[in-house]
C-alpha positions as CSV (number, residue, x, y, z in Angstrom):
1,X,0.0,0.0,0.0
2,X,2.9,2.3,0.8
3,X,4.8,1.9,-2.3
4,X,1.9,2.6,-4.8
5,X,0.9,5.7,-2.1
6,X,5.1,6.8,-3.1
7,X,4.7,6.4,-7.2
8,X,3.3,9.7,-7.7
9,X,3.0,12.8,-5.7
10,X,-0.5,13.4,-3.7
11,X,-2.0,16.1,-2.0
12,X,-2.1,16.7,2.2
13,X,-5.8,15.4,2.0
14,X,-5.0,11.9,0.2
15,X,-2.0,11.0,2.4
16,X,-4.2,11.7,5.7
17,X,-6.8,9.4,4.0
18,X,-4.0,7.2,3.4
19,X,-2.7,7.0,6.7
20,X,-6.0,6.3,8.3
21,X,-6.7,3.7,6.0
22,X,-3.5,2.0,7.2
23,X,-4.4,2.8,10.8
24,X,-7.6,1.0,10.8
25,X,-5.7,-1.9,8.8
26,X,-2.5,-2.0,11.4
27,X,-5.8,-2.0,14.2
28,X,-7.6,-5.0,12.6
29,X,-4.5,-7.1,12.5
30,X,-3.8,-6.2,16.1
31,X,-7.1,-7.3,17.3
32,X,-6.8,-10.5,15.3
33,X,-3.7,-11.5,16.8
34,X,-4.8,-10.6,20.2
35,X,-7.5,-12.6,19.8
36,X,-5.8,-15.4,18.5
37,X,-3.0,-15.7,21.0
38,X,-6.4,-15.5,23.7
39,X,-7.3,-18.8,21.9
40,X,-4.4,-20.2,21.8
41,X,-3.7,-19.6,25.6
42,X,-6.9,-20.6,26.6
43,X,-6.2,-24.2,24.5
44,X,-3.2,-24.6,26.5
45,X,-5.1,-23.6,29.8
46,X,-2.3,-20.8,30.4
47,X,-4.7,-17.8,31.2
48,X,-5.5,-17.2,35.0
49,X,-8.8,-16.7,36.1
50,X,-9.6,-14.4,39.1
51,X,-12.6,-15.6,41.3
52,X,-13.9,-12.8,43.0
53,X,-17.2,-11.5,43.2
54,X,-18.8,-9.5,41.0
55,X,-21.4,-7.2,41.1
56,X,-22.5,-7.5,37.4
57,X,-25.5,-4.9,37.7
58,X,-22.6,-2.4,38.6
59,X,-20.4,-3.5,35.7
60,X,-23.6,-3.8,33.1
61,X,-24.2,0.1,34.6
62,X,-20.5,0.9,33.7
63,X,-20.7,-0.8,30.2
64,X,-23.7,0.9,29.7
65,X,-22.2,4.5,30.4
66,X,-19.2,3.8,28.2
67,X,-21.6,2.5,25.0
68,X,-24.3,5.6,25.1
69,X,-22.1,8.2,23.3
70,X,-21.2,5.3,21.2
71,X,-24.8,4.4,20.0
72,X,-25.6,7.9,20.0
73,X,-23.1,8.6,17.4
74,X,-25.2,6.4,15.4
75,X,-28.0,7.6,16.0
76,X,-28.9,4.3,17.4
77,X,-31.4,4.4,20.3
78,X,-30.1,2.7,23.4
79,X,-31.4,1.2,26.6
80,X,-31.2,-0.7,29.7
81,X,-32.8,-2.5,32.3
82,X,-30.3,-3.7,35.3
83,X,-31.8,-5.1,38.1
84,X,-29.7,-4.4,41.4
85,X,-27.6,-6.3,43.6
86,X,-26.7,-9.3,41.2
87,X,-23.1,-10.6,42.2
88,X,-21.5,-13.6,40.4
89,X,-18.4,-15.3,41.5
90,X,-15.6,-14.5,38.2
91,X,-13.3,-12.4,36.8
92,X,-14.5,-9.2,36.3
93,X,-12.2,-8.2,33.2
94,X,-13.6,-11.0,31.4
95,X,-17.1,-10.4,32.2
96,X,-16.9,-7.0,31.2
97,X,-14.9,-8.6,28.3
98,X,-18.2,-10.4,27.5
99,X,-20.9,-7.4,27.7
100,X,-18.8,-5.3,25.1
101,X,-18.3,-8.0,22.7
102,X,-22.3,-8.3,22.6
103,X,-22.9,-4.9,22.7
104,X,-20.5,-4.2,20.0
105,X,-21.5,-6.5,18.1
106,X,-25.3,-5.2,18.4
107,X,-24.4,-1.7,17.4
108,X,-22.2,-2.7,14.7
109,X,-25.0,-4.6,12.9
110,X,-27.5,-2.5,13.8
111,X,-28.7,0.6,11.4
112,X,-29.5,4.2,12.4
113,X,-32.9,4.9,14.1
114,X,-32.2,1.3,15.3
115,X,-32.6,0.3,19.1
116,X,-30.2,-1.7,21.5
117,X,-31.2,-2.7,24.9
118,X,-29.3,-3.9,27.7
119,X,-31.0,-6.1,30.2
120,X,-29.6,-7.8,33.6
121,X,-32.0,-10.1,35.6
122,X,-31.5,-12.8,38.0
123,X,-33.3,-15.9,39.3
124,X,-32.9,-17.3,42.6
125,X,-30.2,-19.1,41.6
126,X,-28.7,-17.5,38.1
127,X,-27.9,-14.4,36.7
128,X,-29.2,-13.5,33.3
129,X,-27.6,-10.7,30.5
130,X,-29.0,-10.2,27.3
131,X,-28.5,-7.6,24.8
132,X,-31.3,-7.4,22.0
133,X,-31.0,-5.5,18.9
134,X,-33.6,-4.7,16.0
135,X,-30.2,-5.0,13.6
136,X,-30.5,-7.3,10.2
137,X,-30.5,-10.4,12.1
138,X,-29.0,-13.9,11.1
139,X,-30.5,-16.3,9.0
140,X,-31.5,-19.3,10.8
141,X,-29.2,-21.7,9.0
142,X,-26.2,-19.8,10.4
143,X,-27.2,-19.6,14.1
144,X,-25.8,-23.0,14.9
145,X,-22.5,-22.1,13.8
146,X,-21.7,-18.1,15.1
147,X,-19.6,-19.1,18.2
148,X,-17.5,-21.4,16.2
149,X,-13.9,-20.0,15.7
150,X,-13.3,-18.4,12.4
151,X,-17.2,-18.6,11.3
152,X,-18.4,-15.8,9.4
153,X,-22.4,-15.5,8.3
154,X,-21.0,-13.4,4.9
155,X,-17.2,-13.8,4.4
156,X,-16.6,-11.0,2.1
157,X,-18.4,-8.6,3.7
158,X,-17.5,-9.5,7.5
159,X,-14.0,-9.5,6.2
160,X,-14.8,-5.2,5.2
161,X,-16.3,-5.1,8.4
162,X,-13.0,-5.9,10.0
163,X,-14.4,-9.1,12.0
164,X,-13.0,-12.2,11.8
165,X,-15.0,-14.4,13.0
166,X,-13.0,-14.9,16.7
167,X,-15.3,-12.0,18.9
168,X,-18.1,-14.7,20.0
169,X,-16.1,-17.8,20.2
170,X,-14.0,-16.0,22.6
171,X,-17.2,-15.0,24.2
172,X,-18.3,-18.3,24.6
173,X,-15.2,-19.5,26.0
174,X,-15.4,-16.4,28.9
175,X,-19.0,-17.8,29.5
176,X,-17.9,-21.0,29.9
177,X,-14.9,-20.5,32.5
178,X,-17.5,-18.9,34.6
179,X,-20.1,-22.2,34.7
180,X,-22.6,-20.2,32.4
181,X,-24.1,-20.8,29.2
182,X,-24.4,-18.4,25.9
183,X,-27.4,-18.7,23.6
184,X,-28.6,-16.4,20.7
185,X,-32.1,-15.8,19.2
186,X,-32.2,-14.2,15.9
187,X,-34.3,-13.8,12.5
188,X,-33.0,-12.3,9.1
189,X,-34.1,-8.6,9.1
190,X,-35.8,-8.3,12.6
191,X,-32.7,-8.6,14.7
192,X,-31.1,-10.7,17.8
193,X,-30.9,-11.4,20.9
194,X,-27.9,-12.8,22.9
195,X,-28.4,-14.5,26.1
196,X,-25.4,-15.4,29.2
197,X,-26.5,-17.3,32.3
198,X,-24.1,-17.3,34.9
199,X,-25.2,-18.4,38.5
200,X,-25.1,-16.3,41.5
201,X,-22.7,-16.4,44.0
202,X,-23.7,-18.0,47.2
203,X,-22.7,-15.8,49.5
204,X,-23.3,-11.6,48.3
205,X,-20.1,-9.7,48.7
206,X,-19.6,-6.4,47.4
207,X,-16.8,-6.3,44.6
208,X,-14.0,-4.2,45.7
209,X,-14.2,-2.1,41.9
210,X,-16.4,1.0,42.1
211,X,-18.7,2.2,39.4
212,X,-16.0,4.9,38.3
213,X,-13.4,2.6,37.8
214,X,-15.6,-0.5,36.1
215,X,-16.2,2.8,33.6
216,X,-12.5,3.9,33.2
217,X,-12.1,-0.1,32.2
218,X,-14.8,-0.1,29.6
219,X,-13.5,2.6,28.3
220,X,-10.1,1.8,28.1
221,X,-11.7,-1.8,26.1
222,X,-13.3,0.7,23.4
223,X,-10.1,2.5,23.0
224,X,-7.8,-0.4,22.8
225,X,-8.5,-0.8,19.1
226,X,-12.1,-2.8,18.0
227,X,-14.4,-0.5,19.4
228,X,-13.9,3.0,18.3
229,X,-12.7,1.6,14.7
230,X,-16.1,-0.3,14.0
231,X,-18.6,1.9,15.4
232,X,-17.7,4.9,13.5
233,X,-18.5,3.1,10.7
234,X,-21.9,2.0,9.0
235,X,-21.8,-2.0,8.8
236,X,-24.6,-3.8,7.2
237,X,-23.1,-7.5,7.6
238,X,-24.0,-10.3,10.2
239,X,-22.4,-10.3,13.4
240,X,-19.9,-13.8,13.6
């Protein structure tokens, strides 16, 4: 890309385009080989776990904060419903981990004058997060394949999108390290809805992380390179 950018000379405004272009390539492979080396570490059972509890209605709070300005950038309405006082037993970086993957992946597929909605619940014994979107959905023959490593609904058009295929098999594996489960709803053109069960802690203790700092986290997820590249941009591609 450089060399044919260096064949001929090009005004301020093309380079800049040129160098961002670049940047959001360089931040694609990063993620993919971040991802990727999570796999492979997670194969290999090299990546610690914290067990600690969790209060997951303040983390789904802080996620929430950190994706508003994001949706409303595109013009995407979003919502949430967190019930109080649900505390799991995990590691909180993953689990926050897990809520922006989903939520990402619901803006990302999901059109202006679209909705998002968070929602945290719990049973007496579980824990339930879903995020719903009215986004362009998944065709039905797809859905039993999404959290398979490398799985792709539309493989040219994913591949524009930046994704590659890795976001909710890692998910899945997060999910799975914490006892839980990950389903997903969906229909082609009236959207999906992702679902984690993870079960309650036994005994309710207050997680030592404060709202502020569960924020400064999320954010710092957004910033690290997936987030703030896809969002700014219009997708129209299914979300594996």
């Amino acid at each position: 890309m450089t060399e044919v950018a260096l064949t001929q000379p090009r005004s301020v405004e093309d380079y800049t385009l040129l160098l961002q272009d670049m940047n959001g390539h360089m931040e694609r492979l990063g993620h993919l080989i971040t991802s990727l080396l999570t796999l492979a570490r997670a194969d290999e059972g090299n990546i610690p776990f914290e067990r600690e509890a969790v209060r997951l209605d303040v983390l789904a709070e802080a996620v929430a904060t950190t994706i508003e300005p994001l949706a409303a950038e595109r013009s995407i309405v979003f919502d949430r419903h967190v019930e109080a006082n649900v505390t799991v037993m995990g590691d909180e970086a993953r689990l926050m981990q897990v809520a922006m993957n989903l939520l990402d992946n619901a803006l990302m597929y999901t059109s202006k004058d679209g909705h998002v909605t968070l929602y945290l619940e719990k049973t007496s014994t579980h824990a339930l997060l879903r995020v719903q979107d009215s986004g362009i959905g998944i065709p039905a023959e797809h859905l039993p394949h999404i959290f398979e490593r490398f799985y792709r609904v539309d493989s040219a058009r994913s591949r524009s999108a930046g994704g590659a295929g890795l976001g909710l098999a890692i998910t899945k594996w997060i999910v799975t390290m914490h006892d839980g489960t990950i389903t997903a709803e969906s229909q082609s053109g009236k959207g999906s809805q992702f679902s984690v069960t993870l079960p309650l802690a036994k005994e309710i203790a207050l997680s030592s992380h404060s709202h502020q700092s569960m924020v400064s986290s999320a954010n710092e997820h957004v910033l690290s390179g997936r987030g703030v590249h896809h969002l700014k941009q219009r997708k129209e591609t299914n979300p594996a």
